[in-house]
N, CA, C and O atoms as a printed pandas DataFrame, in Angstrom:
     atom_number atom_name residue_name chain_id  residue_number  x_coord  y_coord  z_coord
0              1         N          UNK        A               1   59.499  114.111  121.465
1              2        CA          UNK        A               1   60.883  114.478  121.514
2              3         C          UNK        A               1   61.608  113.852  120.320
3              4         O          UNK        A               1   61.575  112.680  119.944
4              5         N          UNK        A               2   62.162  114.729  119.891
5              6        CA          UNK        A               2   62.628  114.097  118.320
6              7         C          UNK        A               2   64.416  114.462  118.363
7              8         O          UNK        A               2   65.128  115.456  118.506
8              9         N          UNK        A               3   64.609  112.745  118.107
9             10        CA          UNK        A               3   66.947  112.899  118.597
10            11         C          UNK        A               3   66.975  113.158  117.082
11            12         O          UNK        A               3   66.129  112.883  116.230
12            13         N          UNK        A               4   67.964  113.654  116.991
13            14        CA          UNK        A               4   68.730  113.364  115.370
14            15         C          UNK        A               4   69.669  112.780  115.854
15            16         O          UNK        A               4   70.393  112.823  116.849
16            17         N          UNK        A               5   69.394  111.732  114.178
17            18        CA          UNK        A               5   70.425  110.275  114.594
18            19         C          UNK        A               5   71.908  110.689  114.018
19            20         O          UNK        A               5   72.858  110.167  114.601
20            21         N          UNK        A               6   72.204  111.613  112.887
21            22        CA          UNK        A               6   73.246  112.039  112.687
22            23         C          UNK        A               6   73.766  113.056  112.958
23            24         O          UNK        A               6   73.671  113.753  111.948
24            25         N          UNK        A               7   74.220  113.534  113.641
25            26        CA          UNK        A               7   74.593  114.676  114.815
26            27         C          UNK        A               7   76.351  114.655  113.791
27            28         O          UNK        A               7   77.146  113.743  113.568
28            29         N          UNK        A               8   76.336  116.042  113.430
29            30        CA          UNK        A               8   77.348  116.418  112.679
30            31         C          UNK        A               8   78.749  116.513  113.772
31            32         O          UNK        A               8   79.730  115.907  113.341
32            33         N          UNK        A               9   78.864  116.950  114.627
33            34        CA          UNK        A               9   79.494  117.130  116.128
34            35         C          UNK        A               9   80.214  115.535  116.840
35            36         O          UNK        A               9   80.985  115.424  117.794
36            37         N          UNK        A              10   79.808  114.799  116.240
37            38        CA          UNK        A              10   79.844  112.906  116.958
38            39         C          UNK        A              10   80.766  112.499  116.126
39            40         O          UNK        A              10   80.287  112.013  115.101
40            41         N          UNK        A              11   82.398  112.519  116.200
41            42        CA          UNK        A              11   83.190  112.043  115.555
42            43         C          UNK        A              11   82.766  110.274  114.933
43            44         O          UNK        A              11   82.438  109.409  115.745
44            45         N          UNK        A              12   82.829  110.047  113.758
45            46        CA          UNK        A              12   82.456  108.763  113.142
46            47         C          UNK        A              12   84.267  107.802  113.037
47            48         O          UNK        A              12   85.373  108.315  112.866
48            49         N          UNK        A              13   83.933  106.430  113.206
49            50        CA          UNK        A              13   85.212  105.883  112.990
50            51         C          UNK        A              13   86.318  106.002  112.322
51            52         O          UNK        A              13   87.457  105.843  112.760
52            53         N          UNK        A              14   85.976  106.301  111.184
53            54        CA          UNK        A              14   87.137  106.640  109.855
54            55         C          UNK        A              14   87.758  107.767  110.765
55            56         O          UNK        A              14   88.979  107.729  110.917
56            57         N          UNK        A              15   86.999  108.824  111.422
57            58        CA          UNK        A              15   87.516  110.288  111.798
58            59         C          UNK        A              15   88.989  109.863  113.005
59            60         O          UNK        A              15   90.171  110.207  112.980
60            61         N          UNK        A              16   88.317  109.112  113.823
61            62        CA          UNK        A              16   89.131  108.327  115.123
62            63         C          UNK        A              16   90.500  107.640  114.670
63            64         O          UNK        A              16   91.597  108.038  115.062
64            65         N          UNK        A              17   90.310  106.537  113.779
65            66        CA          UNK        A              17   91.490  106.078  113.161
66            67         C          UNK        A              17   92.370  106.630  111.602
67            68         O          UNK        A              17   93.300  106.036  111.056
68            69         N          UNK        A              18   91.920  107.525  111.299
69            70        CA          UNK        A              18   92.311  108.263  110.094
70            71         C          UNK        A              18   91.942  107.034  108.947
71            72         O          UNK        A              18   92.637  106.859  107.946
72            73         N          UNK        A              19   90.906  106.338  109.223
73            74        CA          UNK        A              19   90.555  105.304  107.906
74            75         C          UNK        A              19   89.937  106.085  106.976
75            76         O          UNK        A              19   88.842  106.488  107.367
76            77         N          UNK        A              20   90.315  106.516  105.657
77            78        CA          UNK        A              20   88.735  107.158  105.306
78            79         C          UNK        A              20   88.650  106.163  104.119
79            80         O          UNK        A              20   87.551  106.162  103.565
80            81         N          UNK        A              21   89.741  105.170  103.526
81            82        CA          UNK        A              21   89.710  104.151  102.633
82            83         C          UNK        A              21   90.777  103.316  103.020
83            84         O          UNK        A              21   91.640  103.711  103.804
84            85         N          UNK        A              22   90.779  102.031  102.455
85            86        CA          UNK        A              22   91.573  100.975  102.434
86            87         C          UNK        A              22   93.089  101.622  101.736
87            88         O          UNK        A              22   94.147  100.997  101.819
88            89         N          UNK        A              23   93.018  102.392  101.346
89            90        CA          UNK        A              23   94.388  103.122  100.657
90            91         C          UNK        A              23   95.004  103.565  101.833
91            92         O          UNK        A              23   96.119  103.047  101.782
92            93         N          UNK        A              24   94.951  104.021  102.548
93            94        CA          UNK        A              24   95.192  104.763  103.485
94            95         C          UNK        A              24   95.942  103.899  104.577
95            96         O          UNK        A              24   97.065  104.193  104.985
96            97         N          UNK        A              25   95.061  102.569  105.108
97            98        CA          UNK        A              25   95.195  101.622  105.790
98            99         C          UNK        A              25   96.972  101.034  104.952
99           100         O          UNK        A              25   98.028  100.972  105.580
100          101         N          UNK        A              26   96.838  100.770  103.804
101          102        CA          UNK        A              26   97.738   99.876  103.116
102          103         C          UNK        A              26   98.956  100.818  103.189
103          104         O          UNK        A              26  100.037  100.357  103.554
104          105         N          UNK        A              27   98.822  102.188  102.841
105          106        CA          UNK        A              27   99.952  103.251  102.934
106          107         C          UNK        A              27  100.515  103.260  104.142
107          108         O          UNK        A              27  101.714  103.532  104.210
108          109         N          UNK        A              28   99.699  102.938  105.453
109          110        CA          UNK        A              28  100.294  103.660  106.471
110          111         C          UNK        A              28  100.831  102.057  107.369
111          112         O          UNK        A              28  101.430  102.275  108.423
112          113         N          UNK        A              29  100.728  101.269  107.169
113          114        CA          UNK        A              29  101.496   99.855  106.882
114          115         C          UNK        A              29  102.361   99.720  106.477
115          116         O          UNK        A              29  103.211   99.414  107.313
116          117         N          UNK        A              30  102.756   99.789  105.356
117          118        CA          UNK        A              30  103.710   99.965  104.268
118          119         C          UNK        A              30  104.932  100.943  105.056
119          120         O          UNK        A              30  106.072  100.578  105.342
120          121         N          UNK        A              31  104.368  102.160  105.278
121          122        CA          UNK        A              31  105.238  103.130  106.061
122          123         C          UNK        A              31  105.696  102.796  107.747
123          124         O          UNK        A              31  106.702  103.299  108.248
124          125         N          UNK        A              32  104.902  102.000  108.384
125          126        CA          UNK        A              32  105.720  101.365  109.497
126          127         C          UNK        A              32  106.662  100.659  109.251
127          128         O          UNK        A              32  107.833  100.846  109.583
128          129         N          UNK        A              33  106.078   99.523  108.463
129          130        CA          UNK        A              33  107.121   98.580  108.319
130          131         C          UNK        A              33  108.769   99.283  108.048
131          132         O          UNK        A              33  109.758   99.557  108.729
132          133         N          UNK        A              34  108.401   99.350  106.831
133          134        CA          UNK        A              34  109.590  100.452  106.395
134          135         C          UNK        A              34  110.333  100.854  107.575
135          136         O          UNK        A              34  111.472  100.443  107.798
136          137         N          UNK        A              35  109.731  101.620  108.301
137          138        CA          UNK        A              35  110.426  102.430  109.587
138          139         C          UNK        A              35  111.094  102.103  110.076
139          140         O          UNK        A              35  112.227  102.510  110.329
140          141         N          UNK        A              36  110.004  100.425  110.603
141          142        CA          UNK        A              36  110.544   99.524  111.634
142          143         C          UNK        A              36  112.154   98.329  111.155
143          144         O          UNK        A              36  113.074   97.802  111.781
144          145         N          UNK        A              37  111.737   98.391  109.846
145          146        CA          UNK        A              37  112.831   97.355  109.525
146          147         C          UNK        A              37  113.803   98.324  109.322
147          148         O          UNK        A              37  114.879   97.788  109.584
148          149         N          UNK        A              38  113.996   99.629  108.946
149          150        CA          UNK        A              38  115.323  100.490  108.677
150          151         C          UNK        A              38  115.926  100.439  110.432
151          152         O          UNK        A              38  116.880   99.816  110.898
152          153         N          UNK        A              39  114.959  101.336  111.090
153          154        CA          UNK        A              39  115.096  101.008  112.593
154          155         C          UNK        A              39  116.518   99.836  112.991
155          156         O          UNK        A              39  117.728   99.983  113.164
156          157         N          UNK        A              40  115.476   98.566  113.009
157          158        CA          UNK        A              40  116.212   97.351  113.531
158          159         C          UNK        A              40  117.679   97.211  112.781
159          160         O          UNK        A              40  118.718   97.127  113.436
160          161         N          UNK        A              41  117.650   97.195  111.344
161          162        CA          UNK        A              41  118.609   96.908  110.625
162          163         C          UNK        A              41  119.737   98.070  111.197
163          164         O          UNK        A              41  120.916   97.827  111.455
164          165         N          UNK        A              42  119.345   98.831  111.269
165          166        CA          UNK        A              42  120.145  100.275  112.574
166          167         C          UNK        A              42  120.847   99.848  113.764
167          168         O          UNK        A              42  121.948  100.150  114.225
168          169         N          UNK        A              43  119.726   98.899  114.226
169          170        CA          UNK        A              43  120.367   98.466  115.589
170          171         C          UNK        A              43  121.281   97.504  115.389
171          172         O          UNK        A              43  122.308   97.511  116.068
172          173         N          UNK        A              44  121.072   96.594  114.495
173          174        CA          UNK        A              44  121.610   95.503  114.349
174          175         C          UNK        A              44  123.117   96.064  113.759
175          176         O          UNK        A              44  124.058   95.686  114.458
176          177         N          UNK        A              45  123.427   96.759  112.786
177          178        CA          UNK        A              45  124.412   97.594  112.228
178          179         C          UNK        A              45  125.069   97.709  113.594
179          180         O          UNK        A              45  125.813   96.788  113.930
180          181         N          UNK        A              46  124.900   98.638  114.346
181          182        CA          UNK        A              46  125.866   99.470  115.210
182          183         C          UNK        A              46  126.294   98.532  116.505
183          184         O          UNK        A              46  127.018   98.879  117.439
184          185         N          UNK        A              47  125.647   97.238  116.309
185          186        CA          UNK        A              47  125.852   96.051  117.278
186          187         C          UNK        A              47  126.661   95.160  116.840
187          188         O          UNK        A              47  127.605   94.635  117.431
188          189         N          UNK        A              48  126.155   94.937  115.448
189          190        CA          UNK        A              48  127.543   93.817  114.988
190          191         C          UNK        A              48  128.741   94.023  113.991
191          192         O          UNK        A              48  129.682   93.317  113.627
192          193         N          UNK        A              49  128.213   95.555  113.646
193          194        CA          UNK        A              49  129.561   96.018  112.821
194          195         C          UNK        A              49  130.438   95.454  112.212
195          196         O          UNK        A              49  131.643   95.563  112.438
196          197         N          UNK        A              50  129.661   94.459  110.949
197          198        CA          UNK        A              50  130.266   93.395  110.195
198          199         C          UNK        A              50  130.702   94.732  108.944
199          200         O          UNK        A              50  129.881   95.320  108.240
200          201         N          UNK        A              51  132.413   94.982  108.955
201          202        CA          UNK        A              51  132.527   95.663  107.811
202          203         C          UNK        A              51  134.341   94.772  107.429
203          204         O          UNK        A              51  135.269   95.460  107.004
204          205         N          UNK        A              52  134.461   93.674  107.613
205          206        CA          UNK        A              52  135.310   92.692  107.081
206          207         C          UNK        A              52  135.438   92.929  105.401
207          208         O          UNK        A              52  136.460   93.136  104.746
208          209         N          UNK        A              53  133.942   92.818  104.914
209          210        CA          UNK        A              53  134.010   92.898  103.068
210          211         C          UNK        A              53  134.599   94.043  102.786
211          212         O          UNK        A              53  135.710   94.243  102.294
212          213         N          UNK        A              54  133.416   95.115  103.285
213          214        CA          UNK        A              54  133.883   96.614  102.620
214          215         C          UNK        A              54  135.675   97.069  102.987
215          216         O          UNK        A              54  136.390   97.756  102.258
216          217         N          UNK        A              55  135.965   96.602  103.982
217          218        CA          UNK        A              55  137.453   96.842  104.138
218          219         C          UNK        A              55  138.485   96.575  103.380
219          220         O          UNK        A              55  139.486   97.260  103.169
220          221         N          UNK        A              56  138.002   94.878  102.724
221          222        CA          UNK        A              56  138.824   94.254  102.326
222          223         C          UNK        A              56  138.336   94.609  100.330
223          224         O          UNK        A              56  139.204   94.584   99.457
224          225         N          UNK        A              57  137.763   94.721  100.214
225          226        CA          UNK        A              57  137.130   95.220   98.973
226          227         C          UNK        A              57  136.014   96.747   98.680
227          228         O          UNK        A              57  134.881   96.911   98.228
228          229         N          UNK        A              58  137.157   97.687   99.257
229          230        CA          UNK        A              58  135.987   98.847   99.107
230          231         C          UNK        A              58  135.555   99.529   97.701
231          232         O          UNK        A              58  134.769  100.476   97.664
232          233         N          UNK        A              59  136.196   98.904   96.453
233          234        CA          UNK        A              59  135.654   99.510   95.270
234          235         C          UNK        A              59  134.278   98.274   94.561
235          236         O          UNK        A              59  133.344   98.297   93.760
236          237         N          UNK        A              60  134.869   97.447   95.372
237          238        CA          UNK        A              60  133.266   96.292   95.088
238          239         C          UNK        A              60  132.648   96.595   96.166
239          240         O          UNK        A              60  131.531   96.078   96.173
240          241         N          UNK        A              61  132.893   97.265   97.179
241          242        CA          UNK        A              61  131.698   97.394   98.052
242          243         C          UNK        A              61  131.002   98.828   97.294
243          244         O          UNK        A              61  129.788   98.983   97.158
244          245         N          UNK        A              62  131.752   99.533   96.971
245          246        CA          UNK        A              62  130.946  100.863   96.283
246          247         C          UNK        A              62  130.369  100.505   95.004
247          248         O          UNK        A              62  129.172  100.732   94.825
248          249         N          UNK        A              63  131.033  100.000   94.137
249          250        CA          UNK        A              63  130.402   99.320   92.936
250          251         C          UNK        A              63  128.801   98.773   92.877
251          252         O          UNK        A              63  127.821   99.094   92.204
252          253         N          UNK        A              64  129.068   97.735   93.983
253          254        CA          UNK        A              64  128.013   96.848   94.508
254          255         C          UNK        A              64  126.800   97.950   94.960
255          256         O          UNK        A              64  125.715   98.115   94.403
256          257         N          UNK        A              65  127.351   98.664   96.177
257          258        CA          UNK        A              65  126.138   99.946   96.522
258          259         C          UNK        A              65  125.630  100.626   95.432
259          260         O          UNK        A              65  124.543  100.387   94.906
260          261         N          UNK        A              66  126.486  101.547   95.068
261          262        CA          UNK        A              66  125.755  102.172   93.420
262          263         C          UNK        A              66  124.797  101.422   92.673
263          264         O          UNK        A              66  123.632  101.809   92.588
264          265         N          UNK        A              67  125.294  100.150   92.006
265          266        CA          UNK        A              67  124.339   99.407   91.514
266          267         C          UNK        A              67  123.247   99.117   92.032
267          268         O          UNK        A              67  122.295   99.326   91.280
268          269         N          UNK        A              68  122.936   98.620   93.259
269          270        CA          UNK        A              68  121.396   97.702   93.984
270          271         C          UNK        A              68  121.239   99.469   94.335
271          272         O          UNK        A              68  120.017   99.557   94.456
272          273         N          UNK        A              69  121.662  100.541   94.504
273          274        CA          UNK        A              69  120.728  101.856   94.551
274          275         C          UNK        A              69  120.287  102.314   93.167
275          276         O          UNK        A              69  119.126  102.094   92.822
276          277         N          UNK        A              70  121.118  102.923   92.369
277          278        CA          UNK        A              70  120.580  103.446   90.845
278          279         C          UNK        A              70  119.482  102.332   89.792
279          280         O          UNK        A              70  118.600  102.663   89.000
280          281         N          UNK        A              71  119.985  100.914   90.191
281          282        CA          UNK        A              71  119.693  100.525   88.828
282          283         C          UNK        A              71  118.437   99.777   89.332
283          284         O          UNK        A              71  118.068   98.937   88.512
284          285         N          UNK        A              72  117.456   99.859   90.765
285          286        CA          UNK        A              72  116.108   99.676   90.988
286          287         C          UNK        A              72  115.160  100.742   90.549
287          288         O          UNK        A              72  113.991  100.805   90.170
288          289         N          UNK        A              73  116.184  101.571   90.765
289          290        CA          UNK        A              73  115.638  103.571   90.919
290          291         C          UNK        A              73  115.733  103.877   89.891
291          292         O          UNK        A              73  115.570  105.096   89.946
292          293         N          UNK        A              74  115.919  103.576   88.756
293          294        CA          UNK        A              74  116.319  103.995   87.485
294          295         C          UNK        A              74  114.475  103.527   86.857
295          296         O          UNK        A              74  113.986  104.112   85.891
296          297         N          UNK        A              75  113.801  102.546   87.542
297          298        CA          UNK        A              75  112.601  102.330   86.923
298          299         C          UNK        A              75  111.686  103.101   87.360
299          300         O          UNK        A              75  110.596  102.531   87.423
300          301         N          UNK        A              76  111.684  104.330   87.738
301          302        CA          UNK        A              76  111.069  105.463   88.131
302          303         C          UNK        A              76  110.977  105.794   86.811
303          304         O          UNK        A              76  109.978  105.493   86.159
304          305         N          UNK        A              77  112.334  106.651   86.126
305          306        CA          UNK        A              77  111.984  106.963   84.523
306          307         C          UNK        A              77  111.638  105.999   83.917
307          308         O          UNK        A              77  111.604  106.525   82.804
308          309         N          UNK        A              78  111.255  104.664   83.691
309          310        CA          UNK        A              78  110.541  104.350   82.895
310          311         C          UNK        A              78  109.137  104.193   82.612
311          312         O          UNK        A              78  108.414  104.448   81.648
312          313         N          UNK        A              79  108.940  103.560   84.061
313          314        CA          UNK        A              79  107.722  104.691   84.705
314          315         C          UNK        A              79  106.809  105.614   84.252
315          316         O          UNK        A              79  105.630  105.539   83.905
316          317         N          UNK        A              80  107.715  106.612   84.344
317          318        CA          UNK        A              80  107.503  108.459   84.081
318          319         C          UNK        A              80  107.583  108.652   82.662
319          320         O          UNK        A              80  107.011  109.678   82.295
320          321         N          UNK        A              81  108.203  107.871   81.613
321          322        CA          UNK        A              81  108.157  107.908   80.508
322          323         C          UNK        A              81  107.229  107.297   79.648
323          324         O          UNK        A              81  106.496  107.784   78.787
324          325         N          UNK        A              82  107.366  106.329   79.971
325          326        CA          UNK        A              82  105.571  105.626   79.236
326          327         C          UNK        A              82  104.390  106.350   79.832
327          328         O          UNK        A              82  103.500  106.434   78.986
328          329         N          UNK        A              83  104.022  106.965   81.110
329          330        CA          UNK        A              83  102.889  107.879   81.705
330          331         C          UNK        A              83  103.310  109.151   80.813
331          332         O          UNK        A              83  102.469  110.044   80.912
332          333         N          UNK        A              84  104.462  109.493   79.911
333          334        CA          UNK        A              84  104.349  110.998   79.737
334          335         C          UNK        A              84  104.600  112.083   80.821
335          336         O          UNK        A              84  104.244  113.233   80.561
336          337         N          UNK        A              85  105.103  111.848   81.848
337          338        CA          UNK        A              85  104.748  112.423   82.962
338          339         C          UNK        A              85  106.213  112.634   83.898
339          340         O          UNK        A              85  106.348  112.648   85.121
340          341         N          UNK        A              86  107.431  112.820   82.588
341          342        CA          UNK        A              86  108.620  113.090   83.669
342          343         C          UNK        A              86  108.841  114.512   83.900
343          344         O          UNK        A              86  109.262  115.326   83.078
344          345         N          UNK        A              87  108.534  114.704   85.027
345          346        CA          UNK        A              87  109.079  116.500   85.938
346          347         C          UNK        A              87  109.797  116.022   86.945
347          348         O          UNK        A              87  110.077  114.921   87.421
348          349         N          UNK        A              88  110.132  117.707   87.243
349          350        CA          UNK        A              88  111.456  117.769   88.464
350          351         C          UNK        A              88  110.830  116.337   89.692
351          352         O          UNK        A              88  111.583  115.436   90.061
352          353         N          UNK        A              89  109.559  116.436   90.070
353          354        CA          UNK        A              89  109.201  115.452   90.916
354          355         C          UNK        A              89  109.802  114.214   90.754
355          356         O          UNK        A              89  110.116  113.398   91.621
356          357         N          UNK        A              90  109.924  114.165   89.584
357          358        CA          UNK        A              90  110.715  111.921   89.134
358          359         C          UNK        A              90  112.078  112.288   89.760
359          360         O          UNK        A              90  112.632  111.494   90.519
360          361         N          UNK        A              91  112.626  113.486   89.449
361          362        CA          UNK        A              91  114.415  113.455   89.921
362          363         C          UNK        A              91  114.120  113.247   91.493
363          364         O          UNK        A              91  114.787  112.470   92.177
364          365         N          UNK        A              92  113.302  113.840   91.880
365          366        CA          UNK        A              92  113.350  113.883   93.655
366          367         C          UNK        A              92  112.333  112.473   94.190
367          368         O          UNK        A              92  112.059  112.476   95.390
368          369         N          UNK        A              93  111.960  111.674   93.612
369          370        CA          UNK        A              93  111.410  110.198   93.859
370          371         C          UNK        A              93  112.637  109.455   93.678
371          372         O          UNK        A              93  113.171  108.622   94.410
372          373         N          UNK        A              94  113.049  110.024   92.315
373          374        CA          UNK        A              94  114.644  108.930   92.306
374          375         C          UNK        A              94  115.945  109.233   92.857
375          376         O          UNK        A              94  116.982  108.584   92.718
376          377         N          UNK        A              95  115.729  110.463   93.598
377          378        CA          UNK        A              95  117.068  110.893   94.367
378          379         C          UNK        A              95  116.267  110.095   95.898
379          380         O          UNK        A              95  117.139  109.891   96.743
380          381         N          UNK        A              96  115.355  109.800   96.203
381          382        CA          UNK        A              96  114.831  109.496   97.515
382          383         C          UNK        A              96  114.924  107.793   97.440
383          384         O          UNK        A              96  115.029  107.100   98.452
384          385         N          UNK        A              97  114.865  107.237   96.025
385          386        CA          UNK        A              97  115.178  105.493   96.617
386          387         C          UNK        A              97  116.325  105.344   95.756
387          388         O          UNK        A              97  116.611  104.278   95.212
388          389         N          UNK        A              98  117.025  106.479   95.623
389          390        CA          UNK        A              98  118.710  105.848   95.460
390          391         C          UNK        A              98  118.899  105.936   96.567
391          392         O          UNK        A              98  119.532  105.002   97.060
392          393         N          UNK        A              99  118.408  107.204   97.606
393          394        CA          UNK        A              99  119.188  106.721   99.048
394          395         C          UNK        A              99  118.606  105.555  100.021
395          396         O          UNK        A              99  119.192  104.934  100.908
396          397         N          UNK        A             100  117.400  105.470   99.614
397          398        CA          UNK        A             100  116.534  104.889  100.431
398          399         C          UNK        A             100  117.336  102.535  100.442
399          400         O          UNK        A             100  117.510  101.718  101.347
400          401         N          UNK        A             101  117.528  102.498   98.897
401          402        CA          UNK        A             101  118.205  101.500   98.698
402          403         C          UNK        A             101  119.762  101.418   98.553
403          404         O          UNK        A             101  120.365  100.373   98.795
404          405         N          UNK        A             102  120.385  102.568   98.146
405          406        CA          UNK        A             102  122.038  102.237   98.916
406          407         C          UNK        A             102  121.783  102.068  100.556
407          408         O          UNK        A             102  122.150  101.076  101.186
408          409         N          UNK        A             103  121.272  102.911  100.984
409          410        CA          UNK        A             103  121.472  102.557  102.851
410          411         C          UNK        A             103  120.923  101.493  103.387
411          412         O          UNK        A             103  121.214  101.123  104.525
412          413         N          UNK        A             104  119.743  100.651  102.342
413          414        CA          UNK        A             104  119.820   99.764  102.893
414          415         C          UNK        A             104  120.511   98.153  102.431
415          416         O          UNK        A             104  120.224   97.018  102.811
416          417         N          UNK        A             105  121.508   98.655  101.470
417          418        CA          UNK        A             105  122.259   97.976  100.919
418          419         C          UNK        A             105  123.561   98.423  101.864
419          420         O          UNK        A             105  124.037   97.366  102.278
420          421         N          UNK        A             106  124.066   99.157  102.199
421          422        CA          UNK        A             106  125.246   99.318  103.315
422          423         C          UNK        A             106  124.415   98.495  104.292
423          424         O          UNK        A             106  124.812   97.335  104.403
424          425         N          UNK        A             107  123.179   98.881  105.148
425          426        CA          UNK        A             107  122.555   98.590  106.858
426          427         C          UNK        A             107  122.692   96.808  106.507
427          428         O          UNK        A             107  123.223   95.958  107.222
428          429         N          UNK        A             108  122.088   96.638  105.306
429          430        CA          UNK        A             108  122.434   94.700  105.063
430          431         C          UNK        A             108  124.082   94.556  105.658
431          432         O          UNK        A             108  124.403   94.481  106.844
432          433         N          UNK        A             109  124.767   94.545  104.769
433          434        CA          UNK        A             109  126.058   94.449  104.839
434          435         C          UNK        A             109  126.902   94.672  106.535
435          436         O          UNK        A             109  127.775   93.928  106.982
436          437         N          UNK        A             110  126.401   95.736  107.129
437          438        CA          UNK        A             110  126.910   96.012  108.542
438          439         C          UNK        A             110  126.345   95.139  108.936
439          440         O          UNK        A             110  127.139   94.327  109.410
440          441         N          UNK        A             111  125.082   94.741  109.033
441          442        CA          UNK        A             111  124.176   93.886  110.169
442          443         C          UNK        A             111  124.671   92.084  110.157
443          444         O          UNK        A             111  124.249   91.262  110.970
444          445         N          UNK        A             112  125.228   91.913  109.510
445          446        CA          UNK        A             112  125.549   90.619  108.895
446          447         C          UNK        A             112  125.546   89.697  108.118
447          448         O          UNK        A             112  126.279   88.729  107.916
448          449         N          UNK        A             113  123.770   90.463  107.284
449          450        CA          UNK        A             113  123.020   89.533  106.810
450          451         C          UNK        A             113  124.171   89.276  105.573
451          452         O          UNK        A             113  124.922   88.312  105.721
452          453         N          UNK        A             114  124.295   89.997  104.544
453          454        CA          UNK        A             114  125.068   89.097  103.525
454          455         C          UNK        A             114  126.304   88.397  103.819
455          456         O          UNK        A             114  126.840   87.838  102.862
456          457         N          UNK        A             115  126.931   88.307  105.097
457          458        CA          UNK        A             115  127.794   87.794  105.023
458          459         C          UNK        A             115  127.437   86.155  105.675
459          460         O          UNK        A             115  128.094   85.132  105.483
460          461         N          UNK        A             116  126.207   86.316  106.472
461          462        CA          UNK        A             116  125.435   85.081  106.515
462          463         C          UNK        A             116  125.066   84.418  105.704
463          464         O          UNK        A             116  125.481   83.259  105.704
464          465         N          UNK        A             117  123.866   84.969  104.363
465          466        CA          UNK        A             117  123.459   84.518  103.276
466          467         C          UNK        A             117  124.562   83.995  102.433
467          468         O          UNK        A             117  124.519   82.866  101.944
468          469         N          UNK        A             118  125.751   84.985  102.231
469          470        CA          UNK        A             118  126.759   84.167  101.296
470          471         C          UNK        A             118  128.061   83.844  101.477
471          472         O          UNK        A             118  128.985   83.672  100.681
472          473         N          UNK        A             119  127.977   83.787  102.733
473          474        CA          UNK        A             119  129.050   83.144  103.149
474          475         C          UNK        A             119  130.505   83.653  103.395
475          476         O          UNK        A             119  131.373   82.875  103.791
């Protein structure tokens, strides 16, 4: 009686956990976290609704946002320029962490943290 030991049909581990490399593992980490800390910083926002600064200074609170969004996101084109490699795709990577870092430059600000950190 002769088994075959690799039976095409027998899901293998990588298949079960979507591992098929360590890339994958590190990406999909990366993307919880993310989730989880926008998440909380969410909760924390709509709980302690620290908006004392932005009230009292809303063209430095916009100033301030614009800046910590555009001018991280702005190293996308440089990026894309030394690779040779700027297309419509770089505008829509850098339209995705200008928002991705203004909101979480507002979610700081609501939640408390900078007004903890600086007083």
């Amino acid at each position: 009686m002769y088994v075959k030991l690799l039976d095409s049909n027998v899901p293998t581990i990588k298949d079960i956990f979507l591992v098929a490399n360590s890339n994958n593992i590190i990406a999909y980490t990366l993307i919880g976290v993310i989730v989880v800390a926008f998440t909380y910083l969410t909760f924390l926002s709509i709980i302690i609704k620290d908006i004392a600064y932005p009230m009292a200074h809303p063209y430095l609170f916009t100033l301030e946002t614009l800046l910590t969004s555009i001018g991280p996101s702005a190293v996308i084109f440089l990026m894309a320029y030394g690779r040779s490699k700027i297309t419509t795709a770089t505008l829509l990577e850098f339209g995705i962490m200008v928002l991705k870092f203004g909101l979480l430059n507002i979610l700081l600000q609501f939640s408390g943290f900078y007004t903890y950190a600086f007083g």
